[in-house]
C-alpha positions as protocol buffer text, in pm:
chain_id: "A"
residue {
  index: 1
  type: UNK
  ca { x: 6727 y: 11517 z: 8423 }
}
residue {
  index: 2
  type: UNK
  ca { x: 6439 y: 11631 z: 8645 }
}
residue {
  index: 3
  type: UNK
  ca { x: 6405 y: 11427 z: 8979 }
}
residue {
  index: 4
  type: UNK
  ca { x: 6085 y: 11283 z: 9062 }
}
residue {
  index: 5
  type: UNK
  ca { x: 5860 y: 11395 z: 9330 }
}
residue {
  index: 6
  type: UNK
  ca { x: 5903 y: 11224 z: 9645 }
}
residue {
  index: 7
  type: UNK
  ca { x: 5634 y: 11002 z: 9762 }
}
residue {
  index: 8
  type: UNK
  ca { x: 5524 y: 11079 z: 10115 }
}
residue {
  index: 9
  type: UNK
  ca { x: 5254 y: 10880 z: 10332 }
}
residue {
  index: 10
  type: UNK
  ca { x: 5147 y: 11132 z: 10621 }
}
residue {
  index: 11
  type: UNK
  ca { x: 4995 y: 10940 z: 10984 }
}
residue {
  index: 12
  type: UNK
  ca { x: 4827 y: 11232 z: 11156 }
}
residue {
  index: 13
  type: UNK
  ca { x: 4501 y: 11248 z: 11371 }
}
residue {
  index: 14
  type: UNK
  ca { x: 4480 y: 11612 z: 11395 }
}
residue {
  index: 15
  type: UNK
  ca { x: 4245 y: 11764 z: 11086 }
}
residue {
  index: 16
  type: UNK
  ca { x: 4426 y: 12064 z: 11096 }
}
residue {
  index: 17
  type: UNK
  ca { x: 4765 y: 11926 z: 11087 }
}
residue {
  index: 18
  type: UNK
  ca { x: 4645 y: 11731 z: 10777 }
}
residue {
  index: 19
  type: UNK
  ca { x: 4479 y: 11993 z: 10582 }
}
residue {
  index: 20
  type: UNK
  ca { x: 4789 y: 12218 z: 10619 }
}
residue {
  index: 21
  type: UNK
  ca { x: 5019 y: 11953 z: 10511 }
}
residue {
  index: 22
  type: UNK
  ca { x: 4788 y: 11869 z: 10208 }
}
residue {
  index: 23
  type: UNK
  ca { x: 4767 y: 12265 z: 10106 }
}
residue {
  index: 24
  type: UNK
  ca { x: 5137 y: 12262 z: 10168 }
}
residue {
  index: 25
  type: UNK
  ca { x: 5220 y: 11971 z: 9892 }
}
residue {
  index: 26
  type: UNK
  ca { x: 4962 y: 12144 z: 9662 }
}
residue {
  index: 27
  type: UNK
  ca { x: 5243 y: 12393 z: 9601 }
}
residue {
  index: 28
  type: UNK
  ca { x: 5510 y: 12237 z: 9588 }
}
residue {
  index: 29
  type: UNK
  ca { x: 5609 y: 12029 z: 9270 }
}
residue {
  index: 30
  type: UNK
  ca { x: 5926 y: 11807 z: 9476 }
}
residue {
  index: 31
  type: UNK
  ca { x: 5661 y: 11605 z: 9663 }
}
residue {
  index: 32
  type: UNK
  ca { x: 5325 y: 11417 z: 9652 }
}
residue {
  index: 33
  type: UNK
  ca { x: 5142 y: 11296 z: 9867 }
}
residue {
  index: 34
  type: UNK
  ca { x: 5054 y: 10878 z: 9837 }
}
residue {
  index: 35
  type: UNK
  ca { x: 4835 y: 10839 z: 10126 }
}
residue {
  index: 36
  type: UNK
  ca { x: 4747 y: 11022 z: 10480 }
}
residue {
  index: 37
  type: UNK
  ca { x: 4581 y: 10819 z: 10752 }
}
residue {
  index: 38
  type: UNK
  ca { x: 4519 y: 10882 z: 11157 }
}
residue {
  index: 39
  type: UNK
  ca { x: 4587 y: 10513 z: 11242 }
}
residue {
  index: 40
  type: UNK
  ca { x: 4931 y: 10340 z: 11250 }
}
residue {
  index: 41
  type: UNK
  ca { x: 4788 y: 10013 z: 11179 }
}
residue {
  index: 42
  type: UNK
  ca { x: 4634 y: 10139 z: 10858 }
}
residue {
  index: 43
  type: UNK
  ca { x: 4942 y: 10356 z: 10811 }
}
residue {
  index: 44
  type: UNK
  ca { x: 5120 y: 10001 z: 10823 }
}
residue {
  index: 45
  type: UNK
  ca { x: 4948 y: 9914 z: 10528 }
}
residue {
  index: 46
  type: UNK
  ca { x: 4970 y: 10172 z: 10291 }
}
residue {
  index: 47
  type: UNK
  ca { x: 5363 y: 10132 z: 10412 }
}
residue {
  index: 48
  type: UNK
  ca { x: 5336 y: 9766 z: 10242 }
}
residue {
  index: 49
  type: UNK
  ca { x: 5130 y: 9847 z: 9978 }
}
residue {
  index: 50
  type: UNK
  ca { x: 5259 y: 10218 z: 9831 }
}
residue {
  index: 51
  type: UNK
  ca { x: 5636 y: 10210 z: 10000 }
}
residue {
  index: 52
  type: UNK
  ca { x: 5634 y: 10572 z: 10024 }
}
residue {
  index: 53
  type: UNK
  ca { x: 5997 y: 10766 z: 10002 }
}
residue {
  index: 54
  type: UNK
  ca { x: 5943 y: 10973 z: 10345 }
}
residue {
  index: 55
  type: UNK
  ca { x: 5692 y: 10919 z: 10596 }
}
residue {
  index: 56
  type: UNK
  ca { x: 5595 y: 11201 z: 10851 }
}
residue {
  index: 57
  type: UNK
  ca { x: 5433 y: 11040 z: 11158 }
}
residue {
  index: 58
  type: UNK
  ca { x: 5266 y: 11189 z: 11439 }
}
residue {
  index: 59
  type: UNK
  ca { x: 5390 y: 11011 z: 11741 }
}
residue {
  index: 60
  type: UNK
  ca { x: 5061 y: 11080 z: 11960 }
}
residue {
  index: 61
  type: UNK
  ca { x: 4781 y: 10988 z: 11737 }
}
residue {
  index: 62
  type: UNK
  ca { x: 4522 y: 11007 z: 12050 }
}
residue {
  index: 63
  type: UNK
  ca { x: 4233 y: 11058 z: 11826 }
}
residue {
  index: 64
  type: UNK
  ca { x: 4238 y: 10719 z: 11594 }
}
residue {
  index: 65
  type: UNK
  ca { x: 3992 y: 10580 z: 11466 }
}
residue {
  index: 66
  type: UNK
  ca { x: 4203 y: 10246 z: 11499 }
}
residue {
  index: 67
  type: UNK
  ca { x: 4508 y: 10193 z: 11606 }
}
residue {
  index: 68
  type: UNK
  ca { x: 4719 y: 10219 z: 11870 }
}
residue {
  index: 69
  type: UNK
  ca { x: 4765 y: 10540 z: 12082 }
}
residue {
  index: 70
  type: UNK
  ca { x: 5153 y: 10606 z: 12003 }
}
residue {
  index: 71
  type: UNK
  ca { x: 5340 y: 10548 z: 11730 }
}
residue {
  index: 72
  type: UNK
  ca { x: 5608 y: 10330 z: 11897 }
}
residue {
  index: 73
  type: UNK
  ca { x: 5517 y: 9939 z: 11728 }
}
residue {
  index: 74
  type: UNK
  ca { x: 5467 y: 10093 z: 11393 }
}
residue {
  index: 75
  type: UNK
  ca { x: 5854 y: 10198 z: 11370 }
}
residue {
  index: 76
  type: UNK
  ca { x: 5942 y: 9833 z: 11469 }
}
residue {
  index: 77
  type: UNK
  ca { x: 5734 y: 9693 z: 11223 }
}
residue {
  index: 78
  type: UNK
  ca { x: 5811 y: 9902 z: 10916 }
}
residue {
  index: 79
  type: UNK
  ca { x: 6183 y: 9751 z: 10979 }
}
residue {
  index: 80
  type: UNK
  ca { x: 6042 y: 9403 z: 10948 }
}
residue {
  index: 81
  type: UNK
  ca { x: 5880 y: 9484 z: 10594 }
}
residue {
  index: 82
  type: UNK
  ca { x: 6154 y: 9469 z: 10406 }
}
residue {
  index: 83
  type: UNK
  ca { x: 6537 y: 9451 z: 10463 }
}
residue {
  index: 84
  type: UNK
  ca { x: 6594 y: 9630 z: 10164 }
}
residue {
  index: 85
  type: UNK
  ca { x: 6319 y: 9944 z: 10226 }
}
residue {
  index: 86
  type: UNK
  ca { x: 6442 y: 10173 z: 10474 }
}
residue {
  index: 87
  type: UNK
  ca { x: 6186 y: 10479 z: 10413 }
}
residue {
  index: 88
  type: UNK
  ca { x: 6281 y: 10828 z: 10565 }
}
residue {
  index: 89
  type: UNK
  ca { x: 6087 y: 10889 z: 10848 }
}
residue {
  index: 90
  type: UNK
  ca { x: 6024 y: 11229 z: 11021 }
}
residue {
  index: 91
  type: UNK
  ca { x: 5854 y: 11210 z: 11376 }
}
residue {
  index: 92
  type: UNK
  ca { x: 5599 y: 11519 z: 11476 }
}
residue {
  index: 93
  type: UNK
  ca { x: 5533 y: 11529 z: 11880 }
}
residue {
  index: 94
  type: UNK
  ca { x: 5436 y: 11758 z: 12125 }
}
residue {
  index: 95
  type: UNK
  ca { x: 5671 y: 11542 z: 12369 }
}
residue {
  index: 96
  type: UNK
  ca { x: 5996 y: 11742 z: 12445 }
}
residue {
  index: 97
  type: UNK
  ca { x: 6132 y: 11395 z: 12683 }
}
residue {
  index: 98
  type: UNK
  ca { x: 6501 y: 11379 z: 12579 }
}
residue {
  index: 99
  type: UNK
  ca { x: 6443 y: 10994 z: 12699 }
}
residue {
  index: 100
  type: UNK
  ca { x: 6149 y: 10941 z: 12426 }
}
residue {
  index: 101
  type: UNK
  ca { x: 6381 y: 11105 z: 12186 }
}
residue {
  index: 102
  type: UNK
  ca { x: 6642 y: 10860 z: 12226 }
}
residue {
  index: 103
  type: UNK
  ca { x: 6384 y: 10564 z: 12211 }
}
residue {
  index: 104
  type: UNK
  ca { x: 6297 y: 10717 z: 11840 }
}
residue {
  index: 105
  type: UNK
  ca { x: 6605 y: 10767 z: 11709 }
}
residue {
  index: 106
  type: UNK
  ca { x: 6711 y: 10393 z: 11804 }
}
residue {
  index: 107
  type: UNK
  ca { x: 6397 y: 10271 z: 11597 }
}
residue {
  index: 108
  type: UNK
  ca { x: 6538 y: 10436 z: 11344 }
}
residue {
  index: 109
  type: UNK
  ca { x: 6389 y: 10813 z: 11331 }
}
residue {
  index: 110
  type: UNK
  ca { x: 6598 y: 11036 z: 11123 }
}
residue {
  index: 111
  type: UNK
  ca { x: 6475 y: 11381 z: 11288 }
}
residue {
  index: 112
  type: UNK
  ca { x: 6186 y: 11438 z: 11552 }
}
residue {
  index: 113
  type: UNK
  ca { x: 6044 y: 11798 z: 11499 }
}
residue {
  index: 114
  type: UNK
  ca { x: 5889 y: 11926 z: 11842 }
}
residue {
  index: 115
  type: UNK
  ca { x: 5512 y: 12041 z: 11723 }
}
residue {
  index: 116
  type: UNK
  ca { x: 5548 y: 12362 z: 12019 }
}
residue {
  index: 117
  type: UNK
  ca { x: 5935 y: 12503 z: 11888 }
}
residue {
  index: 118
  type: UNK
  ca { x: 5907 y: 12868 z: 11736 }
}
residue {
  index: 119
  type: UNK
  ca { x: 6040 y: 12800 z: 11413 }
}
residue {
  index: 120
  type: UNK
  ca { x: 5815 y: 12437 z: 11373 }
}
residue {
  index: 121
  type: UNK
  ca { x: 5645 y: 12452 z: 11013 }
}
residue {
  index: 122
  type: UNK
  ca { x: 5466 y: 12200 z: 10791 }
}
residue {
  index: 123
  type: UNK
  ca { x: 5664 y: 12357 z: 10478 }
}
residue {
  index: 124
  type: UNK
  ca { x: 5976 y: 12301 z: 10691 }
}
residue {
  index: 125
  type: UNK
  ca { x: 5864 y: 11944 z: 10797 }
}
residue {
  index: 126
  type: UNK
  ca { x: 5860 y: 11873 z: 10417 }
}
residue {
  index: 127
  type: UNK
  ca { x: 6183 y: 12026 z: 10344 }
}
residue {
  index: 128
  type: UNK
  ca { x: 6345 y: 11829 z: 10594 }
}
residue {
  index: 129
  type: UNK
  ca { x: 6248 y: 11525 z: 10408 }
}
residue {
  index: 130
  type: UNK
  ca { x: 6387 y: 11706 z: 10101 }
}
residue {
  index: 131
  type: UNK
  ca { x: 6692 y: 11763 z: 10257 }
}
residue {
  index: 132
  type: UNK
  ca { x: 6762 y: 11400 z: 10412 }
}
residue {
  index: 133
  type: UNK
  ca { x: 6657 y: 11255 z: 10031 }
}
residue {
  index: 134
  type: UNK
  ca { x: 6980 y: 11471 z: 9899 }
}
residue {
  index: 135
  type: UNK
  ca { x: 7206 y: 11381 z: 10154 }
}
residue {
  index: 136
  type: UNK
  ca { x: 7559 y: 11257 z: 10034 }
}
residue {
  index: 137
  type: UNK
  ca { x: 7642 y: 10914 z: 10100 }
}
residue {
  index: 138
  type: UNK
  ca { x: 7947 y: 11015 z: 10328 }
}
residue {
  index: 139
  type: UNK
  ca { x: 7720 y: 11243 z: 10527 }
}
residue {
  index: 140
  type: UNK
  ca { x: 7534 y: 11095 z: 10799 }
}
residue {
  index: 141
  type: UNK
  ca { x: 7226 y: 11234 z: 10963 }
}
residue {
  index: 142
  type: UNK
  ca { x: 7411 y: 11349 z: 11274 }
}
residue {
  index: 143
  type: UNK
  ca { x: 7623 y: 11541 z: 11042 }
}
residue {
  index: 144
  type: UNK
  ca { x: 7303 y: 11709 z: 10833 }
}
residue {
  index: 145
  type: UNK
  ca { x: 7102 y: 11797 z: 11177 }
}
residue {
  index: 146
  type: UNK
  ca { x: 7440 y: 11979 z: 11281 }
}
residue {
  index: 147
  type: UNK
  ca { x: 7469 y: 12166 z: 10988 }
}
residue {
  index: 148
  type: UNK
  ca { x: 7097 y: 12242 z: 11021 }
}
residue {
  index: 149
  type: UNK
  ca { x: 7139 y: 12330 z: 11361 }
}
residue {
  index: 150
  type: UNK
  ca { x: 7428 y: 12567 z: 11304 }
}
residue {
  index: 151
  type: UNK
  ca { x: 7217 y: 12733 z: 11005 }
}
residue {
  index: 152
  type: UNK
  ca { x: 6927 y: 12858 z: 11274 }
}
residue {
  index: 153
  type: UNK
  ca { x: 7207 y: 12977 z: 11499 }
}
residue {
  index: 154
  type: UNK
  ca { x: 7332 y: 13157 z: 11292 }
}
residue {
  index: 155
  type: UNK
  ca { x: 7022 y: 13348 z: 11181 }
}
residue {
  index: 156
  type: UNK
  ca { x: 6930 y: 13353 z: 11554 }
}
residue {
  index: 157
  type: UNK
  ca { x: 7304 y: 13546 z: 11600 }
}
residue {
  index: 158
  type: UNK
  ca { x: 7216 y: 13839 z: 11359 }
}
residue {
  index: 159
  type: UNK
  ca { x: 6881 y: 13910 z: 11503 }
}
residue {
  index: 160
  type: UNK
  ca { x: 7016 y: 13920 z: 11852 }
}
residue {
  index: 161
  type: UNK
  ca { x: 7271 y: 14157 z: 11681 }
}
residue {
  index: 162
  type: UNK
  ca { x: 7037 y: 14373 z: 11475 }
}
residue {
  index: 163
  type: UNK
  ca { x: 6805 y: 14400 z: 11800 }
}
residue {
  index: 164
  type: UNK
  ca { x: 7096 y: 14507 z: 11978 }
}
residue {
  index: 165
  type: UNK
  ca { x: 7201 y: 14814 z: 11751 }
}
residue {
  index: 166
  type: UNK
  ca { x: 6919 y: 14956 z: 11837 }
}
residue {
  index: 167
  type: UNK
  ca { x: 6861 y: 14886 z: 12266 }
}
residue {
  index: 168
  type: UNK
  ca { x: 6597 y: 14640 z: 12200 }
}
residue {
  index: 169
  type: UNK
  ca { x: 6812 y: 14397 z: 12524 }
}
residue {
  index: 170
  type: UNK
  ca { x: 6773 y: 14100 z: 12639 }
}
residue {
  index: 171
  type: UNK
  ca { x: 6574 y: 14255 z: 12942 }
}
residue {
  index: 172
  type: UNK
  ca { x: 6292 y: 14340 z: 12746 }
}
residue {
  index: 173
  type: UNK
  ca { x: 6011 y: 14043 z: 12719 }
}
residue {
  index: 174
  type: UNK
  ca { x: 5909 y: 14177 z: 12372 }
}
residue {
  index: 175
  type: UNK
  ca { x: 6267 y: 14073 z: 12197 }
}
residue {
  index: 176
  type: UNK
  ca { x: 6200 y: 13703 z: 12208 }
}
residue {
  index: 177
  type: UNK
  ca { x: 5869 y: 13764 z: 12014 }
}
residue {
  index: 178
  type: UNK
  ca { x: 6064 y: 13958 z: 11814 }
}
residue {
  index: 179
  type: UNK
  ca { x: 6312 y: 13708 z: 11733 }
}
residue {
  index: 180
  type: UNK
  ca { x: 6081 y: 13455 z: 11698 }
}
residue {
  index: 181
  type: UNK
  ca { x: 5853 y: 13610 z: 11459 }
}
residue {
  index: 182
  type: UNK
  ca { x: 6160 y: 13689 z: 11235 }
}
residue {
  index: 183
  type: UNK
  ca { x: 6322 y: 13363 z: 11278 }
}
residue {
  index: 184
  type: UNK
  ca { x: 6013 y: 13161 z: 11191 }
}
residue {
  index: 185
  type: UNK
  ca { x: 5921 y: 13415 z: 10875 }
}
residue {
  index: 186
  type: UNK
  ca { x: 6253 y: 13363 z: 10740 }
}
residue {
  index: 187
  type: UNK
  ca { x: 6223 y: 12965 z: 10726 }
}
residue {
  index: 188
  type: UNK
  ca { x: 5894 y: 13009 z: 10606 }
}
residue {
  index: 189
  type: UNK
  ca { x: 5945 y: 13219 z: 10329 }
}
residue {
  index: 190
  type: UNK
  ca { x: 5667 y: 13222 z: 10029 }
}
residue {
  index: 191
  type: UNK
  ca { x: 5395 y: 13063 z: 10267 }
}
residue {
  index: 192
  type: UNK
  ca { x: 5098 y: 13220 z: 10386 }
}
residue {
  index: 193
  type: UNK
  ca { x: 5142 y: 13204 z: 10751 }
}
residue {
  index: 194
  type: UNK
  ca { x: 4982 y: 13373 z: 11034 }
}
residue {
  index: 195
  type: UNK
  ca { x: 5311 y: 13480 z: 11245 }
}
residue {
  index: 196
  type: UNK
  ca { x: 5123 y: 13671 z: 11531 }
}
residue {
  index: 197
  type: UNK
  ca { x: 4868 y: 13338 z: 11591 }
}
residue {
  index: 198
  type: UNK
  ca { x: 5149 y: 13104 z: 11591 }
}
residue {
  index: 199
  type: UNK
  ca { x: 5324 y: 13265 z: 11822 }
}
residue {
  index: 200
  type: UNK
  ca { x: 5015 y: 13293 z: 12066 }
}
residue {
  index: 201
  type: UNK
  ca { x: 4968 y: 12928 z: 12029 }
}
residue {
  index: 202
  type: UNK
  ca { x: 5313 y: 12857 z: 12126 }
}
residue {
  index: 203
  type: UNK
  ca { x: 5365 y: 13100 z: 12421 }
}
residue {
  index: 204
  type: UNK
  ca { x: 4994 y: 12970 z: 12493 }
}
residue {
  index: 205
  type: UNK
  ca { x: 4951 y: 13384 z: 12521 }
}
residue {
  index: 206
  type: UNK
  ca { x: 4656 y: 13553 z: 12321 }
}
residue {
  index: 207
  type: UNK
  ca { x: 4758 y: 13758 z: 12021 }
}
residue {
  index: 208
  type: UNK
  ca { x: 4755 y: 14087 z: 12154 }
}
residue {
  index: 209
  type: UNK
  ca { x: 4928 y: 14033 z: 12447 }
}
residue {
  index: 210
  type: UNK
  ca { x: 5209 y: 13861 z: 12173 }
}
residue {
  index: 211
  type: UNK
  ca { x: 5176 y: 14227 z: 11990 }
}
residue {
  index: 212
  type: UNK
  ca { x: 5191 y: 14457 z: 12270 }
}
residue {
  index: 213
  type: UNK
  ca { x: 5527 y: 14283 z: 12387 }
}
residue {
  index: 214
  type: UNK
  ca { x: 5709 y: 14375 z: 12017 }
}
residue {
  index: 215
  type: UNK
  ca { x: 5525 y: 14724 z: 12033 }
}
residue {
  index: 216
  type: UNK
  ca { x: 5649 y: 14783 z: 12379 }
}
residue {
  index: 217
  type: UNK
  ca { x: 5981 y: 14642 z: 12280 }
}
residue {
  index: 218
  type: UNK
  ca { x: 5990 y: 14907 z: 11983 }
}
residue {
  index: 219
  type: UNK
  ca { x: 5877 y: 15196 z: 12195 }
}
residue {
  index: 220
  type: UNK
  ca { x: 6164 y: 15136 z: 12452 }
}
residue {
  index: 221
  type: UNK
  ca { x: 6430 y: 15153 z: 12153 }
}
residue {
  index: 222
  type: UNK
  ca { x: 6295 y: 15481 z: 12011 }
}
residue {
  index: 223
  type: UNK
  ca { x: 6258 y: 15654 z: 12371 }
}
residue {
  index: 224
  type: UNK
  ca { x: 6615 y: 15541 z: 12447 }
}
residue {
  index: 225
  type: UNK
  ca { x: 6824 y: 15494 z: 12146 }
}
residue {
  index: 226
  type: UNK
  ca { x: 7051 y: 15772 z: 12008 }
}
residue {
  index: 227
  type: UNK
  ca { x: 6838 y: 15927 z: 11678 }
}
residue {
  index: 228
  type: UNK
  ca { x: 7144 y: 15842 z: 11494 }
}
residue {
  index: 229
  type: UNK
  ca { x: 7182 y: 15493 z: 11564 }
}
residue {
  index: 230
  type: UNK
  ca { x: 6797 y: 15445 z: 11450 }
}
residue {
  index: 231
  type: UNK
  ca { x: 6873 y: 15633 z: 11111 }
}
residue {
  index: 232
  type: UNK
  ca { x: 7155 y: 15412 z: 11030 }
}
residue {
  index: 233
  type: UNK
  ca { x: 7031 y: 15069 z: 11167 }
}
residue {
  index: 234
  type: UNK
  ca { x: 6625 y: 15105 z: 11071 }
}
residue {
  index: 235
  type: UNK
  ca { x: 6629 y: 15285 z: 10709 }
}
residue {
  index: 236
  type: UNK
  ca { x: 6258 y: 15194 z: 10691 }
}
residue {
  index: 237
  type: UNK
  ca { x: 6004 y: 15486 z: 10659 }
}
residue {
  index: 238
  type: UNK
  ca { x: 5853 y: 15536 z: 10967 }
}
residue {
  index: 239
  type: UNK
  ca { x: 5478 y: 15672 z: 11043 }
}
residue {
  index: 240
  type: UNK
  ca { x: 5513 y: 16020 z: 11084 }
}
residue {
  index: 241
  type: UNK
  ca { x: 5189 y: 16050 z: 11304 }
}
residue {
  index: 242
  type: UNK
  ca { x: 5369 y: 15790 z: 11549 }
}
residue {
  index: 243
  type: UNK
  ca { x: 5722 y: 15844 z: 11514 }
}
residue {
  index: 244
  type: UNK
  ca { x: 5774 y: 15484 z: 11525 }
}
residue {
  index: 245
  type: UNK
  ca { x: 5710 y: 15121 z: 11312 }
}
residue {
  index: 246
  type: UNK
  ca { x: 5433 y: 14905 z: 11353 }
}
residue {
  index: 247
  type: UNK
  ca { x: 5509 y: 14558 z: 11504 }
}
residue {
  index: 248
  type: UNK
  ca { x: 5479 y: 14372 z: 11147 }
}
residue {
  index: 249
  type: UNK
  ca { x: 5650 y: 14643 z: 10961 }
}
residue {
  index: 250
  type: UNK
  ca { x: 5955 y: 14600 z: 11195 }
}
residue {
  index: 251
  type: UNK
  ca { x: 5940 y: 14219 z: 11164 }
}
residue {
  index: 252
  type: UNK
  ca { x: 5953 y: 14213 z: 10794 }
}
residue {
  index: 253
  type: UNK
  ca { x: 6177 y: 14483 z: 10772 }
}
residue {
  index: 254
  type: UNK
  ca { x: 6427 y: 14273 z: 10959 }
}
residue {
  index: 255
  type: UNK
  ca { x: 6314 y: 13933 z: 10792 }
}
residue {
  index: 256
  type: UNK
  ca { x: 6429 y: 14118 z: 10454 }
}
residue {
  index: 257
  type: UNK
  ca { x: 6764 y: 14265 z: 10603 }
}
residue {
  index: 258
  type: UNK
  ca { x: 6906 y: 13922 z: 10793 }
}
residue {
  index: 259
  type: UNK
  ca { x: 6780 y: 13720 z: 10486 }
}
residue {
  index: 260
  type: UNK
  ca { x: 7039 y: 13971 z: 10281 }
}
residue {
  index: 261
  type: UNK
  ca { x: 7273 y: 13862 z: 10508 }
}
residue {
  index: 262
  type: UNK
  ca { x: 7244 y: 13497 z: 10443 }
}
């Protein structure tokens, strides 16, 4: 029996935001999209009208047409629709306040994504939603963000470790560019995503300076790692004008080797 899509209402101010989220549900067949607003009081209403499955709602909507400028009153009053409607709501911020955070999740927010993490995503905002919709009724949501949680770490854990075999240390500024760009290609596999430009928007760092850290990084392991330990932990084909990867060919090489793993 196939399940049917689930219904999402989107409250986002940002254009961007909005037209990546809508190109996002265009290819994906598990969700639809049943409204999309930049005000919480409108939001409100399409909330009473459509009573939309999940709800992803921007927590600073500073750019409203109308409506308030956080998203705080709209969680109390989506409680007092309905006793027995109790939508799935996602919170997106920029806010990294462990105090706000505890505010949301006692008006009922299942999981706040932080807009600026390395791994942050529209696709993985969705699947999220997804993934709360599924969860078993003797699972709580504590339970499912551990087990979420523990699923990055561990893909975190054999990057560190690949990156290791080969002297790419902790030392070097390059590796957490590195592991980032892996780490966010892996849970962002199949979409068409600029990896380099995210990564400059969240170090606020311009894109070179972003590449020049993983081609430094790369350059230190071939200058001092054993030849053998490169031929048995890289078995990529390597330039043989430059002796060594590009940045993106080592990335994906090691986005397709850890994702073996898991």
């Amino acid at each position: 029996m196939d399940i049917k899509p689930m219904k999402i209402l989107l409250i986002e101010d940002d254009v961007d935001e909005c037209n990546n989220f809508i190109e996002c549900v265009k290819k994906r067949k598990d969700v639809e999209m049943i409204g999309m607003t930049d005000s919480d009081i409108e939001g409100l209403k399409l909330v009473r009208i459509n009573k939309p499955e999940g709800i992803i709602l921007d927590l600073e909507l500073n750019n409203s047409t109308s409506g308030n400028s956080d998203s705080l009153d709209f969680l109390d009053k989506v409680k007092k629709l309905n006793p027995n409607y109790n939508p799935i709501i996602i919170v997106t911020t920029h806010i990294s306040s462990k105090r706000t955070y505890d505010i949301l999740h006692r008006k009922g927010v299942e999981i706040i994504m932080y807009k600026g993490h390395p791994g942050y995503s529209y696709n993985k905002v969705i699947n999220q939603l997804i993934s709360l919709r599924e969860i078993k009724p003797d699972k709580t949501v504590d339970i499912l963000k551990e087990e979420l949680q523990e699923k990055e770490n561990k893909i975190s854990e054999y990057i560190y470790e690949e990156l290791d075999l080969i002297g790419i240390t902790a030392k070097l500024k390059g590796r957490q560019y590195t592991h980032d760009a892996i780490l966010y290609l892996i849970q962002n596999e199949g979409e068409n995503v600029n990896v380099i430009q995210h990564l400059a928007k969240v170090y606020k760092k311009s894109g070179n300076t972003i590449t020049n850290g993983i081609q430094n990084a790369i350059i230190h392991a071939w200058r001092v790692s054993a030849v053998e330990d490169l031929e048995a932990y890289y078995t990529a084909r390597v330039n043989y004008d430059t002796g060594i990867p590009t940045p993106m060919e080592f990335i994906y090489y090691y986005v397709d080797k850890i994702k073996k793993k898991i």
